[in-house]
Structure formats: structure tokens, C-alpha cells
Backbone as JSON, one array per atom type, in Angstrom:
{
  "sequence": "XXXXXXXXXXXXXXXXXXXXXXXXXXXXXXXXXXXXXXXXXXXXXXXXXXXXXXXXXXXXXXXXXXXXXXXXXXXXXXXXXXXXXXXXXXXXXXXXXXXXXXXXXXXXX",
  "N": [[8.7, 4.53, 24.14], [6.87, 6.29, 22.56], [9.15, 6.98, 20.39], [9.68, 3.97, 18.86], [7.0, 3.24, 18.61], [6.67, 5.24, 16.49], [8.67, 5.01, 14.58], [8.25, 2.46, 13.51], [5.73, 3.0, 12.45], [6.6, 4.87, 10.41], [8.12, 3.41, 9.0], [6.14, 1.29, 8.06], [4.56, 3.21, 6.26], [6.68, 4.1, 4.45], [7.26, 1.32, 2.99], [4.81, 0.76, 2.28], [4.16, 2.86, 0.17], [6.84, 2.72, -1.04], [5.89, 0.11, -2.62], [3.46, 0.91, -3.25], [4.45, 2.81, -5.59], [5.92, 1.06, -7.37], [4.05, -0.01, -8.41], [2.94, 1.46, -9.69], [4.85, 2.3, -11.89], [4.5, 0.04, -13.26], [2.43, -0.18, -14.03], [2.35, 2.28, -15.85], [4.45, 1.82, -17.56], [3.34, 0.18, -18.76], [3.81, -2.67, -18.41], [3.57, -6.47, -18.42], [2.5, -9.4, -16.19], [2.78, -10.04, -13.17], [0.74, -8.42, -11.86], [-0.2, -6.42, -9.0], [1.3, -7.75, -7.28], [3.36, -7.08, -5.67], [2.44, -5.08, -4.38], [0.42, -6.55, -2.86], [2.05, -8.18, -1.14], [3.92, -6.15, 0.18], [2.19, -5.39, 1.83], [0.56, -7.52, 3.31], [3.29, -8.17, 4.68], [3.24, -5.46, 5.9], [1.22, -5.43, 8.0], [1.37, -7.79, 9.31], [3.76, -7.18, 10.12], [2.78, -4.72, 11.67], [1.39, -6.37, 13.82], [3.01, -7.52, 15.11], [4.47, -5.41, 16.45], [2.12, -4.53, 17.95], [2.27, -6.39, 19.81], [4.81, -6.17, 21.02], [4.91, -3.62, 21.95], [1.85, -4.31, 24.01], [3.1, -5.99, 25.85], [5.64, -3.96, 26.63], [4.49, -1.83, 27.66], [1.77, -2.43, 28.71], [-1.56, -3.7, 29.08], [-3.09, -1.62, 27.8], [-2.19, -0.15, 25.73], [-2.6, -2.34, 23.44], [-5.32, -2.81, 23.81], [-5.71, -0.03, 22.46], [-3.88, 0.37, 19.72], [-4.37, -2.52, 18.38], [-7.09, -2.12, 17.15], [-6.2, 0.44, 15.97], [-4.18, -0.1, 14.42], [-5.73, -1.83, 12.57], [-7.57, -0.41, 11.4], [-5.85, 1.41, 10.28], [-4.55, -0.18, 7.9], [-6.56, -0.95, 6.32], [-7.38, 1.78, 5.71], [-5.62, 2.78, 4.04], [-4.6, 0.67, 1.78], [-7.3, 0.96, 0.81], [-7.29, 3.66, -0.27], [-4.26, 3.74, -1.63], [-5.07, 1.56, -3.58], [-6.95, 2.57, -5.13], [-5.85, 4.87, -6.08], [-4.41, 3.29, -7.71], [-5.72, 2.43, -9.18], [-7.14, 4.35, -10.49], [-4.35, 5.81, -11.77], [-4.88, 3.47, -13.84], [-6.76, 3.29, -15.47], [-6.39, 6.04, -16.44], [-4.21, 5.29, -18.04], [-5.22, 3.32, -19.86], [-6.96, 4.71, -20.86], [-5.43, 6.22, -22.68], [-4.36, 4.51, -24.1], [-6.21, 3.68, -25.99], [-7.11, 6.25, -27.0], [-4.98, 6.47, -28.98], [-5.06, 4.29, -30.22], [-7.21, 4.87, -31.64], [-6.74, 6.94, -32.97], [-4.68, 5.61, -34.47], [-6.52, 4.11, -36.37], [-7.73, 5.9, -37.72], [-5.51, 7.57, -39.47]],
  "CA": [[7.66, 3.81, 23.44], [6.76, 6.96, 21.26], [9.89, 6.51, 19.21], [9.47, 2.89, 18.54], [5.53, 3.38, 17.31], [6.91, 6.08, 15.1], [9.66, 4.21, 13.38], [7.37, 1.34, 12.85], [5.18, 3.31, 11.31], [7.5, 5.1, 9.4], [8.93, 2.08, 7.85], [5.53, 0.99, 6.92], [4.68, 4.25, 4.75], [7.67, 3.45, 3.09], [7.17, 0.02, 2.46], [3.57, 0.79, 1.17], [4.59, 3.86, -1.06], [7.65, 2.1, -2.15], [4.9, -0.71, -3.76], [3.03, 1.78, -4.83], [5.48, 3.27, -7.02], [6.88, -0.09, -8.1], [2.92, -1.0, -9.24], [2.92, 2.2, -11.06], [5.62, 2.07, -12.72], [4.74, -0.98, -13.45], [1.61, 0.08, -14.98], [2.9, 3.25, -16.72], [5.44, 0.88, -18.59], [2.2, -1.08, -19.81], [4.55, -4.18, -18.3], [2.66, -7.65, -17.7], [3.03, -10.1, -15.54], [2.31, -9.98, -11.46], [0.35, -6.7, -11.47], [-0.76, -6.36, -7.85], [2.07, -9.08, -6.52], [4.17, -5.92, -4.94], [1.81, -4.23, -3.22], [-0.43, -7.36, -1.77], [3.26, -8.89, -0.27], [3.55, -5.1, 1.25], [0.42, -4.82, 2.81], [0.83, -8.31, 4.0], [4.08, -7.94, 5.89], [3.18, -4.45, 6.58], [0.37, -6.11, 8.78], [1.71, -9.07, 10.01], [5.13, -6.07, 11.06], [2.05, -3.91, 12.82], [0.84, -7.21, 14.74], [4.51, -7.77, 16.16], [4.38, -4.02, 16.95], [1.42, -4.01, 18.74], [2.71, -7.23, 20.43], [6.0, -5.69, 21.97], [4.01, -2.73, 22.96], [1.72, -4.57, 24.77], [4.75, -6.8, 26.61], [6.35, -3.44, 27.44], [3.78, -1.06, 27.9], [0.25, -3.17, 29.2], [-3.04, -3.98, 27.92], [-3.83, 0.0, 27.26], [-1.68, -0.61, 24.26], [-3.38, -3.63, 23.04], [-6.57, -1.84, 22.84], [-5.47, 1.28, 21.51], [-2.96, 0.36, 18.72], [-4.71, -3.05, 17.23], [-7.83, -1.35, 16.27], [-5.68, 1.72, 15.13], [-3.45, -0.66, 13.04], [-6.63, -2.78, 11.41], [-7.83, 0.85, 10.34], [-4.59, 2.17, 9.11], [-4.19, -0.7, 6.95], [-7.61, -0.47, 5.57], [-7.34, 3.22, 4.64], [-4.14, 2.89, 3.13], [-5.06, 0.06, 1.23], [-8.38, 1.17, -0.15], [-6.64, 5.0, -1.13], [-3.58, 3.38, -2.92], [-5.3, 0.81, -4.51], [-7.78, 3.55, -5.32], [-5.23, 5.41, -6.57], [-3.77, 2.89, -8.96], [-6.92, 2.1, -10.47], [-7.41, 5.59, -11.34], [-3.29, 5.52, -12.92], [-4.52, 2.05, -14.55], [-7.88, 4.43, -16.13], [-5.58, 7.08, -17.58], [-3.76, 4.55, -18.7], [-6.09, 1.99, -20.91], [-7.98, 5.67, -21.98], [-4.43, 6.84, -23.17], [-3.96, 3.6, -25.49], [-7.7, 3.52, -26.85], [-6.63, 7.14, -27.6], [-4.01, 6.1, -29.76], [-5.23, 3.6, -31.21], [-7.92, 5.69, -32.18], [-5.93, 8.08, -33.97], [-4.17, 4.77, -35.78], [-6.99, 3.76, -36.7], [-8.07, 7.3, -38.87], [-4.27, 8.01, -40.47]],
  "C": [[7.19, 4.62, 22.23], [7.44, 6.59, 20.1], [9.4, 4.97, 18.56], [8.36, 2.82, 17.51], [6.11, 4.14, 16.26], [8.03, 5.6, 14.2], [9.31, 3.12, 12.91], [6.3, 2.0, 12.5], [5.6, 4.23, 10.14], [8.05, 4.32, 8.38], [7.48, 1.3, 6.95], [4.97, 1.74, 6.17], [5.61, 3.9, 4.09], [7.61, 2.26, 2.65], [5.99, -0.16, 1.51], [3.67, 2.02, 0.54], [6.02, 3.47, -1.53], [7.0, 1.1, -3.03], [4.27, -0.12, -4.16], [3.47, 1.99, -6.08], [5.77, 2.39, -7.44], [5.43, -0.3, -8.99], [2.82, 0.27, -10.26], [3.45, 2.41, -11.77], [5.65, 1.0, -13.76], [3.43, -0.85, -14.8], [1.51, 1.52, -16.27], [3.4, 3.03, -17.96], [4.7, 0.47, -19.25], [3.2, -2.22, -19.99], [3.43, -5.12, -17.93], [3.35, -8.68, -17.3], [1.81, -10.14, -14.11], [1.83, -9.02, -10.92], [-0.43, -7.49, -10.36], [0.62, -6.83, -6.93], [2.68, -8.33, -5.59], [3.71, -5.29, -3.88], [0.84, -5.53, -2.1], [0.94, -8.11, -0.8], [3.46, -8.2, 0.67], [3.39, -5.53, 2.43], [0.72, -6.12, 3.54], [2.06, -8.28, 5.19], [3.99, -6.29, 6.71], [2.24, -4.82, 7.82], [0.83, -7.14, 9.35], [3.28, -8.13, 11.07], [4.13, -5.59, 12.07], [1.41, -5.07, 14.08], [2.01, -7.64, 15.59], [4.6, -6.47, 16.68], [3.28, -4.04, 18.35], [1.11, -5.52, 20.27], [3.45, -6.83, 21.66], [5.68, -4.66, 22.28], [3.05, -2.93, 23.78], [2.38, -5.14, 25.9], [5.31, -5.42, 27.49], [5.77, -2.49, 28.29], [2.49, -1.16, 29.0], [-0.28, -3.27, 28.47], [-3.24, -2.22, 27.91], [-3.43, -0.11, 25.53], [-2.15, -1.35, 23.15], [-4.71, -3.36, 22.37], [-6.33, -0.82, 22.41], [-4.91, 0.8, 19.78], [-3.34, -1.04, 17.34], [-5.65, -2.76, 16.55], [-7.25, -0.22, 15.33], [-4.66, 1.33, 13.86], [-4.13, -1.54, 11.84], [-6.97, -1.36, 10.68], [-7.1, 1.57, 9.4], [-4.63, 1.05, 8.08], [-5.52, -0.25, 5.9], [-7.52, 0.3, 5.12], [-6.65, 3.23, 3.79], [-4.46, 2.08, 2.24], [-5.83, 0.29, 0.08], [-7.59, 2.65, -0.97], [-5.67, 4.4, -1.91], [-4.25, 2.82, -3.66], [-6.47, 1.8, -5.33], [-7.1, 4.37, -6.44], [-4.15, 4.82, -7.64], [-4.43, 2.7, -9.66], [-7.3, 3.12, -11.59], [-5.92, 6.13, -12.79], [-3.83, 4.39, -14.29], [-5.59, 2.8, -16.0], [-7.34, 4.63, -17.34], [-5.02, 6.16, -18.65], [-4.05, 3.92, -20.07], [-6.96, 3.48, -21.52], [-7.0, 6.37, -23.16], [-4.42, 5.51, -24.93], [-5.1, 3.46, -26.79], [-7.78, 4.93, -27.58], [-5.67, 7.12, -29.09], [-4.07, 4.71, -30.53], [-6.57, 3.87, -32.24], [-7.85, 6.04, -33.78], [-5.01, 7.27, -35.05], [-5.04, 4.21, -36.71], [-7.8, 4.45, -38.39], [-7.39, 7.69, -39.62], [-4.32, 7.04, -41.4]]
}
């Protein structure tokens, strides 16, 4: 049962730091379009994956599971959530202070 939890949550760090990187890249580029679309699809199947998780660990395991793991998977999402998105806002910052920079400086030559 260990293994199992840990490769389902392994897969969803990667799934939500592979949308990370795709949204920052995305905002690095100064591309437009579907900013967010990457990471809210994520987070969505990353959550809807941890509710089948904490499904077939109750099924194999019991109810101990059940209460342990869906509170522990509504919180993980939350944290994760609020810190990336936290952490793109602050990329998106740099970003929009970088161009007002530079357009600054076009503005004075």
C-alpha cells in the first residue's frame, strides 16, 4: 500500500510542476492566449487522480484510509495550489516590472 500512495503522489508532483513550468514558460515568452488553462486542467485531474487513490485505498486497506488520506489529499492540493500559483504571480510581477522597465528606457532614448 506504501508503494502505491507514493507513486500516486509522485506522479502528481510531476503533473503539477510539469504545469508549472509550461505556465512559466508561458509567461516568460510574454505568450497570450490560455494563461492558467495548464495548470487549472492539472490540479483538476490531479484531484479527481487523488479521489480514485484514496478510493482503492480504502477498498483495499479499510475506512482508516478514508479518514487519513482524504483530508491529507484536500490539504495537499490546497498548499500546492496556493504556493505555485503564488509563485507564478510573483514570475508574472518580474515580468510586467521588466517590460515597464523597458519601455521606460524607450521612452527617454
Amino acid at each position: 500500500m506504501f508503494l502505491f500512495l507514493t507513486l500516486s503522489l509522485a506522479a502528481s508532483l510531476a503533473l503539477l510542476f510539469g504545469a508549472t513550468e509550461i505556465e512559466r514558460r508561458a509567461i516568460v515568452g510574454r505568450y497570450t492566449g490560455v494563461n492558467g488553462l495548464a495548470i487549472l486542467c492539472c490540479f483538476t485531474l490531479s484531484f479527481v487522480g487523488s479521489l480514485v487513490v484514496v478510493a482503492l485505498a480504502t477498498v483495499w486497506g479499510g475506512w482508516g484510509y478514508l479518514l487519513h488520506l482524504l483530508p491529507g489529499t484536500i490539504l495537499y492540493h490546497f498548499f500546492m495550489g496556493v504556493s505555485l500559483v503564488h509563485g507564478l504571480q510573483k514570475t508574472s510581477e518580474r515580468v510586467a516590472l521588466e517590460d515597464q522597465a523597458m519601455r521606460r528606457g524607450a521612452a527617454f532614448a
